[in-house]
N, C-alpha and C positions, 0 to 999 in steps of 0.2 A: 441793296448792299452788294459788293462787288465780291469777288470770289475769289480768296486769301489764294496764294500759288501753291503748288503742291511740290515736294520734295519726298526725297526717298530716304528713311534714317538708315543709319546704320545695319538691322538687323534686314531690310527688302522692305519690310512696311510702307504702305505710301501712307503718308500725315499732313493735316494743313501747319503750315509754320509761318508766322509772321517774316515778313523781308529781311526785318532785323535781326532774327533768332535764326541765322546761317550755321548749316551743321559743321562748323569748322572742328570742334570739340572734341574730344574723345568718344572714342566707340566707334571704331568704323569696320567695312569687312575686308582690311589689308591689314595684313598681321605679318609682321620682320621675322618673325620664326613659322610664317607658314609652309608646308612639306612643298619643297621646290620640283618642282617636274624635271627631270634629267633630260639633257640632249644626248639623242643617238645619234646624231650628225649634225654639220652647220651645213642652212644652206639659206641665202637670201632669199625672202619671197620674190615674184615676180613684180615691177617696182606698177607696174598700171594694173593686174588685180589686185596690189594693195589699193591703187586709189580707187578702184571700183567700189572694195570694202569697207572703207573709209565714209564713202557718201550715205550709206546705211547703216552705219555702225551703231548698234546701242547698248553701252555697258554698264556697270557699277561705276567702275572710275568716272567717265563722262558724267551719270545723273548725278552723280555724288558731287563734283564739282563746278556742274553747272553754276549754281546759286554764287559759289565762292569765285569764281572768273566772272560773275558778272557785277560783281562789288568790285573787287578788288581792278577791271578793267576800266569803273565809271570813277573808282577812288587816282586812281592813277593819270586818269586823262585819255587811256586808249581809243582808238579807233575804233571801228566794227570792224574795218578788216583785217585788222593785230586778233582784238576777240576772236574773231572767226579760225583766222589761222591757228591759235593756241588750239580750242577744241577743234579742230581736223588735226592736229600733233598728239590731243590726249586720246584722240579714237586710233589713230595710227598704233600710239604707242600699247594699245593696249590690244589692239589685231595680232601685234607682233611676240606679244612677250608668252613664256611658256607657260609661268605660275599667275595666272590673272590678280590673284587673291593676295598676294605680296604686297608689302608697301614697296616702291620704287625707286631704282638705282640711279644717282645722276647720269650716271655713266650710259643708262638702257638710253634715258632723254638725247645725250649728246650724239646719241648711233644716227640718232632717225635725223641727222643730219643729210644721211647719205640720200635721204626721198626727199629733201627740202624741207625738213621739220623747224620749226617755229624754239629755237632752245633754250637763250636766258629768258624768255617771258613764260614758259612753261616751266620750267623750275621753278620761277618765282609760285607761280600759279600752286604746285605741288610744295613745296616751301611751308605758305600759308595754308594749306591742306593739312598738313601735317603729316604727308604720305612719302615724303623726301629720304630716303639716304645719302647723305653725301660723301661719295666715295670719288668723285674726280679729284687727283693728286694737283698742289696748285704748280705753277709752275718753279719755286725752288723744293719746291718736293720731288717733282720730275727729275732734277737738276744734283740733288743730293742720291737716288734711286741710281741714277747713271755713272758718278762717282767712287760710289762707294758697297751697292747692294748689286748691282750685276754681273759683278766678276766673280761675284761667289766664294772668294778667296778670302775674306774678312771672317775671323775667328766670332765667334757667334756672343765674345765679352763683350769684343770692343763695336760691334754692332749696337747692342742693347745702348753703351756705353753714348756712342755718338747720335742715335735715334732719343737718346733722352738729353742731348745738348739741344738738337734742334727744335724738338717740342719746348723748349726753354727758350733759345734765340726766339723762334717766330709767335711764342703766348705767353713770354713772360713766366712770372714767377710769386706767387703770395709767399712761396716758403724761407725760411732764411737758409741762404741770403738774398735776400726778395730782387727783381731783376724786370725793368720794364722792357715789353716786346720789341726787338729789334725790325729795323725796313729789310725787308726781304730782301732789296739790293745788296747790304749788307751783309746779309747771312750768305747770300752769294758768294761775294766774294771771299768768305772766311770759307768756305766749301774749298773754292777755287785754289787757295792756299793749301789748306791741312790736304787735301787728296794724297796730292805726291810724295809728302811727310811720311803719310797715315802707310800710302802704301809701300814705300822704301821698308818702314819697321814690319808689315805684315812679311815681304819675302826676306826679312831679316829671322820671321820666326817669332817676333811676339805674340801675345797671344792677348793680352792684356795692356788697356793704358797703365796699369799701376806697376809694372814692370819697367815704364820710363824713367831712364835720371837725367840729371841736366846736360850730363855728359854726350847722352842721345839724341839731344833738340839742338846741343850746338853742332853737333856732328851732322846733322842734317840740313841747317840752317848754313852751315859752312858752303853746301853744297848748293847752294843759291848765288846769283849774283847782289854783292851789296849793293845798295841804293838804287834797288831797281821793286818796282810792285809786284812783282812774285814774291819777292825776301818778304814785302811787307804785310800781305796780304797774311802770307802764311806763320808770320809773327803772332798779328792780330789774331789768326785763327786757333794759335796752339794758346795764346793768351788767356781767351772766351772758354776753351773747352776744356784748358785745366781748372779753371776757377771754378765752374758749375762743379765738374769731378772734385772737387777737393770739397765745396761747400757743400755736396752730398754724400762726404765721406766713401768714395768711393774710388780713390785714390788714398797714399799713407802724405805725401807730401806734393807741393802745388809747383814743378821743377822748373816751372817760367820764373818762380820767384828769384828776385835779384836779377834777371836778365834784362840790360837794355834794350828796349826798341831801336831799330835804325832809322834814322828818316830819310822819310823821301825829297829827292829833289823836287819843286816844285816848278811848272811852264811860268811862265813869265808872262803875264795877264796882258795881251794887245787891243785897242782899238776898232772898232769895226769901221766902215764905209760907213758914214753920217748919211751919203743919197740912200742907200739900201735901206737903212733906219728909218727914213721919211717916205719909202716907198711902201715899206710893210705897214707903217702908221695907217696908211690910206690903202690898205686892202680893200677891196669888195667884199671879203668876208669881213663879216663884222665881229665874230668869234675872234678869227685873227689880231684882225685889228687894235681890240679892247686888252687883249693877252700883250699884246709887243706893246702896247702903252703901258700897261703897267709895271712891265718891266725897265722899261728903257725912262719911267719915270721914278716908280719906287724901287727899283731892283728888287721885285717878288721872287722868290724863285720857282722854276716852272712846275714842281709839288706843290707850292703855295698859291699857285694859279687854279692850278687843275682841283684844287681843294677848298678854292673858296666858295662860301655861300652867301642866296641872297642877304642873311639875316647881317653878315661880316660889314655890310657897308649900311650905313647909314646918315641921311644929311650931307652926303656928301664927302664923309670920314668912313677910314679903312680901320676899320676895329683887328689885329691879328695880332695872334701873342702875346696880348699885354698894351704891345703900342697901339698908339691912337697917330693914323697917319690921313693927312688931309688930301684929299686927293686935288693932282693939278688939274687946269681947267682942261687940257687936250682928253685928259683921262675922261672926263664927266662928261667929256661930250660924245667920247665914242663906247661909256658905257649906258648913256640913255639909248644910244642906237643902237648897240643889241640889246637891251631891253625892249626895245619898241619889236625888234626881229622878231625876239623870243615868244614875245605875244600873240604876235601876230603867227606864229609860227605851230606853235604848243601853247595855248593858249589855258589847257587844262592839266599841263604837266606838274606831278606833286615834285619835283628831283628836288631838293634844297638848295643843287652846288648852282652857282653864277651860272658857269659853261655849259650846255648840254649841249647834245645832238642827238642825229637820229635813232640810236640807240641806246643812248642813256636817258633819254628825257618822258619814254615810260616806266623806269624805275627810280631810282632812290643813288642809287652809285656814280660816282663821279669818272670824268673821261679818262680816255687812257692816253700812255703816255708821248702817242703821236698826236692827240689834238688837243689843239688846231694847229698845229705846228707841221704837219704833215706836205701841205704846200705854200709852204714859208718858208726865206729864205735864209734868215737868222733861227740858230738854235738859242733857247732861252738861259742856259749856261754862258754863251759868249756873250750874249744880250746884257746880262745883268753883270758881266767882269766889266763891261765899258761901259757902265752908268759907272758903277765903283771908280773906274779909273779915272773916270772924269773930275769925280767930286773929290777922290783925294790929291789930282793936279789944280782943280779950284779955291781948294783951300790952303795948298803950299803944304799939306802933308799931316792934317790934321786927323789924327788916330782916331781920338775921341767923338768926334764930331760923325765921321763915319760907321763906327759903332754903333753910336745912336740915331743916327738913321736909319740902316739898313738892317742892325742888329746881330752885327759881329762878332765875335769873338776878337780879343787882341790880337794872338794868333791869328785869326784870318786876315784882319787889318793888317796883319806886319808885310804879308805880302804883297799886297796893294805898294802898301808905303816905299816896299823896297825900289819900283819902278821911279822912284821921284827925280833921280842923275840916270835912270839909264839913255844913252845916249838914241835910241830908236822912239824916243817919250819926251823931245824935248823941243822938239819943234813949236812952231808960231801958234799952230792950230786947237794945243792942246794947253 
């Protein structure tokens, strides 16, 4: 009989454990409240007797998660030398840190950048350990921090006041008035807006949103150009952040109410180069490739790309939203061929989404928002305006029909529609 592996539990004991019975669990010896060791100065280690230490290194952290990096590497598809590098990043990290016995800061993970450390596959790694704090701020958190928390000048109401908008825009809301998570871009831009607002009233001296009347938001609002997206951003933005304030009583009255929005002028949806279109079809990348097909046949949008998964297509039908959309033939033929890629490629990858790459296809998370689009020539915004414009010049201006294809809104259709007499739209070719 073979000789079950040995593992080290929680307490130093070494014990036999079956493969399956991995110490992920509770009880370990990194504790979030353990007494932290104070720095009496910063100073980087030496970066090559770290990697001397490294090659020798044997810790708690390391035995402890031996077992759980080497499931979670064979569960995922990894290499051995992803594996390997993770643990040379968990012995690193743990040479370097002051309180060994802590559970672990994302933030300590993202340092050890600066020696060439191994990052999102070791958080994941720490993650599923359950030895994670997550304290790296995402990037509209960064963005909010730099707007409104670094000048130090924000009265310490209206702080609390707009830190509990955006825990609201970016995770939603069970409470009433219940309120589903907005896209980060989003919260961005209402950021981008209220700033200048927020900050005119703080060296005005308030001290409080609930000190606002309407008289304040047009007075401020005034001082914007109309119909331009500063006015509108910052609309939207005072819009979102009274309503939470008012549905948490936390304002006496909600002073956007009764205020029109202005609108904005909208570009006037153009054409692309039809060669460009048939060049990008026929990339060599096959990532590419499949992406600009299915825009330039279903007008996907490039979120709806980067977020499809394999399970969305099936038979040869695009399952999304609701719609059942049949895919054309050019489509099926360049998504068998990154499929054959992908196989061939990552062969053990668990990621769900359609697209991966080299670093998304050992985890679970879908790509970001340069690929594949990074060396292509068409942006998938312009891509998917000149499918739209085509099909509402194909059909002589048919609303309906493009909504239900693409999955529009009237409003969005109206603008399409609006191109149908522009004189730059009326040529032979279209």
């Amino acid at each position: 009989m073979s000789e079950l592996p040995t593992y080290v539990t929680w307490d130093g004991r070494w014990s036999q454990k079956n493969k399956n019975q991995l110490p992920h669990q509770p009880g370990t010896r990194f504790d979030e409240d353990a007494p932290e060791q104070l720095t009496l100065f910063d100073m980087d280690p030496d970066p090559e007797v770290l990697r001397q230490r490294i090659l020798v290194e044997d810790s708690d952290l390391t035995r402890y998660c031996a077992a759980i990096l080497a499931d979670h590497a064979s569960r995922y598809g990894w290499s051995v030398r992803q594996r390997n590098a993770v643990m040379q990043t968990l012995r690193m990290l743990q040479t370097v840190r002051p309180t060994p016995t802590a559970l672990i800061r994302a933030s300590e993970v993202v340092a050890m950048r600066r020696y060439d450390g191994t990052i999102s596959s070791t958080i994941d790694v720490l993650a599923e350990a359950e030895l994670l704090i997550e304290d790296v701020p995402t990037r509209v958190e960064r963005y909010f921090t730099a707007k409104f928390i670094d000048s130090g000048a924000l009265p310490d109401t209206m702080r609390q006041h707009l830190e509990l908008w955006l825990q609201i825009m970016l995770g939603g809301s069970r409470q009433a008035p219940r309120q589903f998570p907005r896209e980060p871009e989003t919260v961005e831009l209402h950021i981008q807006g209220l700033a200048p607002v927020v900050q005119a009233w703080v060296e005005a001296g308030r001290q409080s949103f609930a000190e606002i009347t309407q008289d304040d938001i047009l007075t401020a609002l005034a001082g914007l150009p109309k119909n331009t997206s500063h006015r509108h951003f910052a609309e939207n933005g005072l819009k979102s952040l009274f309503k939470i304030l008012k549905g948490r009583r936390l304002v006496f009255a909600n002073p956007m109410r009764g205020i029109d929005l202005t609108r904005v002028a909208t570009n006037i949806p153009l054409p692309l180069d039809t060669e460009l279109i048939r060049a990008e079809l026929d990339s060599p990348n096959p990532a590419t490739a499949l992406a600009v097909a299915l825009i330039a046949f279903h007008a996907l949008t490039g979120k709806q790309v980067r977020e499809l998964q394999m399970t969305d297509i099936v038979d040869g039908r695009l399952r999304l939203n609701g719609r059942d959309i049949p895919l054309a033939a050019p489509v099926r033929t360049r998504l068998a061929a990154w499929l054959d890629y992908r196989n061939r490629t990552w062969p053990n990858s668990a990621n769900p989404h359609l697209l991966i790459n080299r670093r998304t296809a050992p985890r679970l998370v879908s790509g970001g928002h340069s690929f594949p689009w990074k060396d292509c020539g068409i942006r998938p915004r312009a891509l998917r305006e000149d499918r739209i414009l085509h099909e509402i010049h194909a059909t002589g201006g048919d609303v309906r029909r493009i909504c239900d294809l693409f999955g529009l809104s009237v409003e969005g259709a109206t603008r399409y529609l609006a191109t149908i007499e522009h004189p730059d739209l009326t040529g032979e070719d279209r």
